[in-house]
MMTF fields as JSON, N, C-alpha, C and O atoms, coordinates in Angstrom:
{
  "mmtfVersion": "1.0.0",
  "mmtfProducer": "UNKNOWN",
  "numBonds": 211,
  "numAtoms": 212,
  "numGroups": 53,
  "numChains": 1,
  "numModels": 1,
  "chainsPerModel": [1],
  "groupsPerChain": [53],
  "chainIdList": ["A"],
  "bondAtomList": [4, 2, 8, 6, 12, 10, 16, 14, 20, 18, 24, 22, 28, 26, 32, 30, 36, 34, 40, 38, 44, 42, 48, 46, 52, 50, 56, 54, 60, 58, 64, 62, 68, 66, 72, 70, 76, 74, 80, 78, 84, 82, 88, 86, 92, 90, 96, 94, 100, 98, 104, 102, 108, 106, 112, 110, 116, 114, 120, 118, 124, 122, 128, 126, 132, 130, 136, 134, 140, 138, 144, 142, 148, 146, 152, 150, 156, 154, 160, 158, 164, 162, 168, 166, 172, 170, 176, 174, 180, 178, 184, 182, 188, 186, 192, 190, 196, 194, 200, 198, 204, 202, 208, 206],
  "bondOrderList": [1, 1, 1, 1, 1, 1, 1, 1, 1, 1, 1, 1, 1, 1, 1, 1, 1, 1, 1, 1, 1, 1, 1, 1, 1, 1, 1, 1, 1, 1, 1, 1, 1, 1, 1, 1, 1, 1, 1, 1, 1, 1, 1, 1, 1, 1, 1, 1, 1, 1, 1, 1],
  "groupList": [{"groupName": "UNK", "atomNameList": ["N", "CA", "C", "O"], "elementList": ["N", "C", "C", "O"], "formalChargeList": [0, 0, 0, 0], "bondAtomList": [1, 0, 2, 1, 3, 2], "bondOrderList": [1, 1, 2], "singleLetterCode": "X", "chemCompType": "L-PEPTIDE LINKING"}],
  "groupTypeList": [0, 0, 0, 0, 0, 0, 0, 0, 0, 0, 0, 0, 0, 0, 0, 0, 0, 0, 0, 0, 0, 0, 0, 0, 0, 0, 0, 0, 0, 0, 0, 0, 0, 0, 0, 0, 0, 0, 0, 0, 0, 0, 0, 0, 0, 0, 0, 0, 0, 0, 0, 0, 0],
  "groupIdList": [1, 2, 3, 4, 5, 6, 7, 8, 9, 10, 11, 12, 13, 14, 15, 16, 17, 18, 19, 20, 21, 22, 23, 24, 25, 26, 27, 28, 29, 30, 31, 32, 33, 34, 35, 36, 37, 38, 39, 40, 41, 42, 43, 44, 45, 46, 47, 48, 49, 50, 51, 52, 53],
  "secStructList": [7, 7, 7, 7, 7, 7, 7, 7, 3, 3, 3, 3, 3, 6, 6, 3, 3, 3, 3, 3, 6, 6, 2, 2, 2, 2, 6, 6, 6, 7, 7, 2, 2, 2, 2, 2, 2, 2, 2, 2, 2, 6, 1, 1, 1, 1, 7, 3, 3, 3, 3, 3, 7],
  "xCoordList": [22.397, 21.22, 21.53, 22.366, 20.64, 20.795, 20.164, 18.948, 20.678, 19.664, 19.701, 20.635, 18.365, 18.544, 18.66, 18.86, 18.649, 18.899, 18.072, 16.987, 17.937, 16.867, 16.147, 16.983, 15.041, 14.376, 13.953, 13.615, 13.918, 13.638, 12.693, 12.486, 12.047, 11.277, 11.864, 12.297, 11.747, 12.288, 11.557, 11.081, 11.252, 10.622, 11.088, 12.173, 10.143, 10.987, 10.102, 8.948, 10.768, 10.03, 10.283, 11.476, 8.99, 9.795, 10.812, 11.991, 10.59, 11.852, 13.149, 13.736, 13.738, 14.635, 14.587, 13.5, 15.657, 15.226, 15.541, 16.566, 14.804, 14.45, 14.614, 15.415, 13.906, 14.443, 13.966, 12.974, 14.786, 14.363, 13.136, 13.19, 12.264, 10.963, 10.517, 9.429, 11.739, 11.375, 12.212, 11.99, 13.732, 14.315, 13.632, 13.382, 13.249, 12.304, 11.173, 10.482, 10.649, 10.032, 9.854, 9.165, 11.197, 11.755, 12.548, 12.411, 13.031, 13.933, 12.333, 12.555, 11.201, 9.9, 9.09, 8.003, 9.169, 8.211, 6.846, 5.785, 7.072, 5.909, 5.674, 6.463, 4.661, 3.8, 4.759, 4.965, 5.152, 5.31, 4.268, 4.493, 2.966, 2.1, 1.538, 0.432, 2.074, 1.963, 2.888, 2.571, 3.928, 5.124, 4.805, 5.031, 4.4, 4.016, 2.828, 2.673, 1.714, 0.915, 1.246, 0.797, 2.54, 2.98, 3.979, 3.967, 4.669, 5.584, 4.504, 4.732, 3.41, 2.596, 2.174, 2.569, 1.251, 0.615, 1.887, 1.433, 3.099, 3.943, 4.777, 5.701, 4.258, 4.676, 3.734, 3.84, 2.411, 1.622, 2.334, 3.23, 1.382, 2.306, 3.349, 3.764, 3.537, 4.868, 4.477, 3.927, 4.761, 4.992, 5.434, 6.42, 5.18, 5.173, 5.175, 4.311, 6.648, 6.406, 7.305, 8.37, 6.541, 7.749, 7.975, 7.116, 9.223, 9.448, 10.346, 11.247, 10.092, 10.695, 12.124, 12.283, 13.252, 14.489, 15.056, 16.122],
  "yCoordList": [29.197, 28.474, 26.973, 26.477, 26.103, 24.347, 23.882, 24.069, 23.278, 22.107, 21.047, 20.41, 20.827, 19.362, 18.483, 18.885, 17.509, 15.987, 15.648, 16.115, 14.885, 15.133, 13.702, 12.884, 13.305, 12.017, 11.517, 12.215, 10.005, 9.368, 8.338, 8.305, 7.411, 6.916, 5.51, 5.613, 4.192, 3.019, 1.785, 1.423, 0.832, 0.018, -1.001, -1.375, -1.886, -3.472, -4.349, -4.017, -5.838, -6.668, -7.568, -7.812, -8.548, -9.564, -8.681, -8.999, -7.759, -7.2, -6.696, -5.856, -7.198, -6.667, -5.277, -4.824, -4.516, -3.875, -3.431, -3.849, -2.673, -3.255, -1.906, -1.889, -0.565, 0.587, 1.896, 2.157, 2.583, 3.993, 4.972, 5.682, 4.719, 5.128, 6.645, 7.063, 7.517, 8.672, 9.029, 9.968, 8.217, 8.2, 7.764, 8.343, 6.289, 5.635, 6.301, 5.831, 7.363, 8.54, 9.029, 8.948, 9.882, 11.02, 10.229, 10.955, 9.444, 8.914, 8.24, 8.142, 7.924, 7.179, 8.245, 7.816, 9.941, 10.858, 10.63, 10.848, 10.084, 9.126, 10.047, 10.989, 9.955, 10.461, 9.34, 8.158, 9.869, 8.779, 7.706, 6.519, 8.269, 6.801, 6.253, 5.727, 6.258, 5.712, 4.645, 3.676, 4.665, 3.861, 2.899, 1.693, 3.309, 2.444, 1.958, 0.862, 2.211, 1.574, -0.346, -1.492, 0.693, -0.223, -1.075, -2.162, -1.178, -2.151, -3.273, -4.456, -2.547, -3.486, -4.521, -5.658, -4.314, -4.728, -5.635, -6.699, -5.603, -6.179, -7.145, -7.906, -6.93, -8.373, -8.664, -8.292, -9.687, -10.294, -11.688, -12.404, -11.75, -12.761, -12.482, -13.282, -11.503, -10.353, -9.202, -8.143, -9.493, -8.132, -7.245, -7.748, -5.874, -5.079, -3.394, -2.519, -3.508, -1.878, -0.869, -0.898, 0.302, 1.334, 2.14, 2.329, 2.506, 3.286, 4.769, 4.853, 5.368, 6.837, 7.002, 6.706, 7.48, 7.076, 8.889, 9.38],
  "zCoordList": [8.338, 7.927, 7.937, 7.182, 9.047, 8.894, 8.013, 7.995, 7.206, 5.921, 6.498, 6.985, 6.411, 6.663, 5.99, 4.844, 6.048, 5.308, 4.436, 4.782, 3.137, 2.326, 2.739, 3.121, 2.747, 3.053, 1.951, 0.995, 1.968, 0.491, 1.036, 2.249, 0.141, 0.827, -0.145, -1.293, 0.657, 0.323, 0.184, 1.26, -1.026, -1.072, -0.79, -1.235, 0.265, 0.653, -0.053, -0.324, -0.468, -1.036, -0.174, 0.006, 0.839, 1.935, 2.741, 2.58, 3.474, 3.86, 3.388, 4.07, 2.105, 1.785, 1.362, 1.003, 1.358, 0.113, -1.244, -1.782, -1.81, -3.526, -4.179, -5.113, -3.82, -4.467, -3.98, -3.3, -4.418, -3.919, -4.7, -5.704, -3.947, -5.129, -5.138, -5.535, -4.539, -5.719, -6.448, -7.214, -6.417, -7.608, -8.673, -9.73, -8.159, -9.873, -10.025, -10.929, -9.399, -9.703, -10.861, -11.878, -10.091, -10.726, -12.099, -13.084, -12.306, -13.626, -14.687, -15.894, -14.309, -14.814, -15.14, -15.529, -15.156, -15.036, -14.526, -15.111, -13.16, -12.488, -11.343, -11.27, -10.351, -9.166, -7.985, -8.26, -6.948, -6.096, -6.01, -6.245, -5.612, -5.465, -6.725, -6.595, -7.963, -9.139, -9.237, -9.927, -8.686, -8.722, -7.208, -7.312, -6.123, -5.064, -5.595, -5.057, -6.507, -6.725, -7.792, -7.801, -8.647, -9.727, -8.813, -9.39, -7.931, -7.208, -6.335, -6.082, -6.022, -5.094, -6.054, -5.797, -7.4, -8.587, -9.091, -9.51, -9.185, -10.091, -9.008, -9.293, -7.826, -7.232, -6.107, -4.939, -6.874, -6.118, -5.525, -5.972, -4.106, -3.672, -2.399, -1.56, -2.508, -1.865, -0.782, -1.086, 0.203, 1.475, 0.62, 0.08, 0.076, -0.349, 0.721, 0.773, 1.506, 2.361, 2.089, 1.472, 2.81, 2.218, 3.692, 4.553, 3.714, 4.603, 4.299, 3.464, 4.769, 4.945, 5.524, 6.709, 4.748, 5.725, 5.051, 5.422]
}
């Protein structure tokens, strides 16, 4: 049986990046898009993306 790799999904601020948002999920007893809603909201001003890795 192959397992695959687990995928996380990653928040950039300006390109960098800033955190792994279903850890701060999972550690916030939060919804993924509760926490992408709260990273966009808590830095206006800011390229705000997420990608899947």
């Amino acid at each position: 049986m192959k397992r695959s790799k687990r995928k996380t999904v990653w928040a950039y601020l300006d390109g960098k990046k800033l955190v792994d948002v279903v850890q701060a999920a999972l550690d916030n007893h939060m919804m993924v898009d509760e926490v992408k809603a709260l990273l966009i909201r808590e830095n206006p001003g800011h390229e705000v993306t997420f990608k899947v890795q």
